[in-house]
N, C-alpha and C positions, 0 to 999 in steps of 0.2 A: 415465358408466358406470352403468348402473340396479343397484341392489343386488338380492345373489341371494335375500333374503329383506326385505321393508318390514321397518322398525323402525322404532319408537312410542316410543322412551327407556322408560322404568323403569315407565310406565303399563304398557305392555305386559305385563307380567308378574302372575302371582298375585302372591297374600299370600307364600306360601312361594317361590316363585320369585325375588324381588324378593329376598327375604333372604338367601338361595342368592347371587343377584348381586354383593350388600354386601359380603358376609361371603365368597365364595370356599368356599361348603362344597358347591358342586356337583360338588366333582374337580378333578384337574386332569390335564393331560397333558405329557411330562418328553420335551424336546429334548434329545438331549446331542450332534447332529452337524449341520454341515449337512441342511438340510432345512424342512419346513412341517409345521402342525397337522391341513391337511385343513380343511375347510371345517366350521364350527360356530358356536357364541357362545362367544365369550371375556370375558373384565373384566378380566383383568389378567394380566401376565408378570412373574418376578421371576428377576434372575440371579443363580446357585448356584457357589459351585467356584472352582475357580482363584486367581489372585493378585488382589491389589486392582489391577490393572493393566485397562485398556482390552479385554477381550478378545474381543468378538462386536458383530455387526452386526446388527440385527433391525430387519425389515419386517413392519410390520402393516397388516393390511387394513382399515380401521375401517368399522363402521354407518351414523355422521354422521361426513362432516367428508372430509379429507384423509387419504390414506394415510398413517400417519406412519413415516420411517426414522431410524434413528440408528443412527449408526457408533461405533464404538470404546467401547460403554457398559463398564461399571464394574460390577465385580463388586457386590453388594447392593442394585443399583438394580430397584425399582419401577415400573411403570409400571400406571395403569390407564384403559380406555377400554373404547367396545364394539367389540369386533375379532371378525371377520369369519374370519380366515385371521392367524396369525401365522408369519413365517420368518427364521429363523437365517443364518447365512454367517459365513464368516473363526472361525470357533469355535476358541480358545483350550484347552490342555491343561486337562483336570479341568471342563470349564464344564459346565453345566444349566442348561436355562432352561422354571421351571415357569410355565407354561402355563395359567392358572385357568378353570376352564368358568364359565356362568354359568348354563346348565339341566342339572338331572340325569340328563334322559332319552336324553342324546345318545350 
């Protein structure tokens, strides 16, 4: 599957973009239901809400590499890569899942 934009890892980016990337001060965008982010750069998702219990399924689309899915994640879990498209499913009472850009112009 040819990706919808080339990507060069972390070169690609300025000074200030790159740190934007790191750091997650690009924004982010806040899942609270079934659904997807829409097509952008991501760095990273982190799950909000609910109990410490299993409670979302999230597909992400990554830059390099393999799609990665995981089911039944855990409230306070982290993930970071370069995503593409991130989406939710099976969403749990009270959940959020922030969404971290990794450019600000998006």
């Amino acid at each position: 599957m040819p990706l919808i934009q080339p990507h060069k890892g972390l070169n690609q980016y300025s000074g200030s973009e790159a740190s934007n990337a790191s750091l997650g001060q690009a924004g982010f965008k806040i899942l609270t239901g079934a659904g997807n982010t829409g097509d952008g750069h991501f760095v990273a998702f982190k799950i909000l809400g609910g109990l410490s219990t299993a409670d979302v399924d999230v597909t992400a689309v990554c830059a390099l590499g393999d799609t990665l899915t995981i089911t039944n994640v855990l409230t306070g879990e982290m993930v970071f890569g370069p995503f593409l498209k991130i989406t939710i499913a099976n969403v749990g009472t009270g959940i959020q899942v922030l969404c971290y850009r990794g450019r600000s112009y998006e």
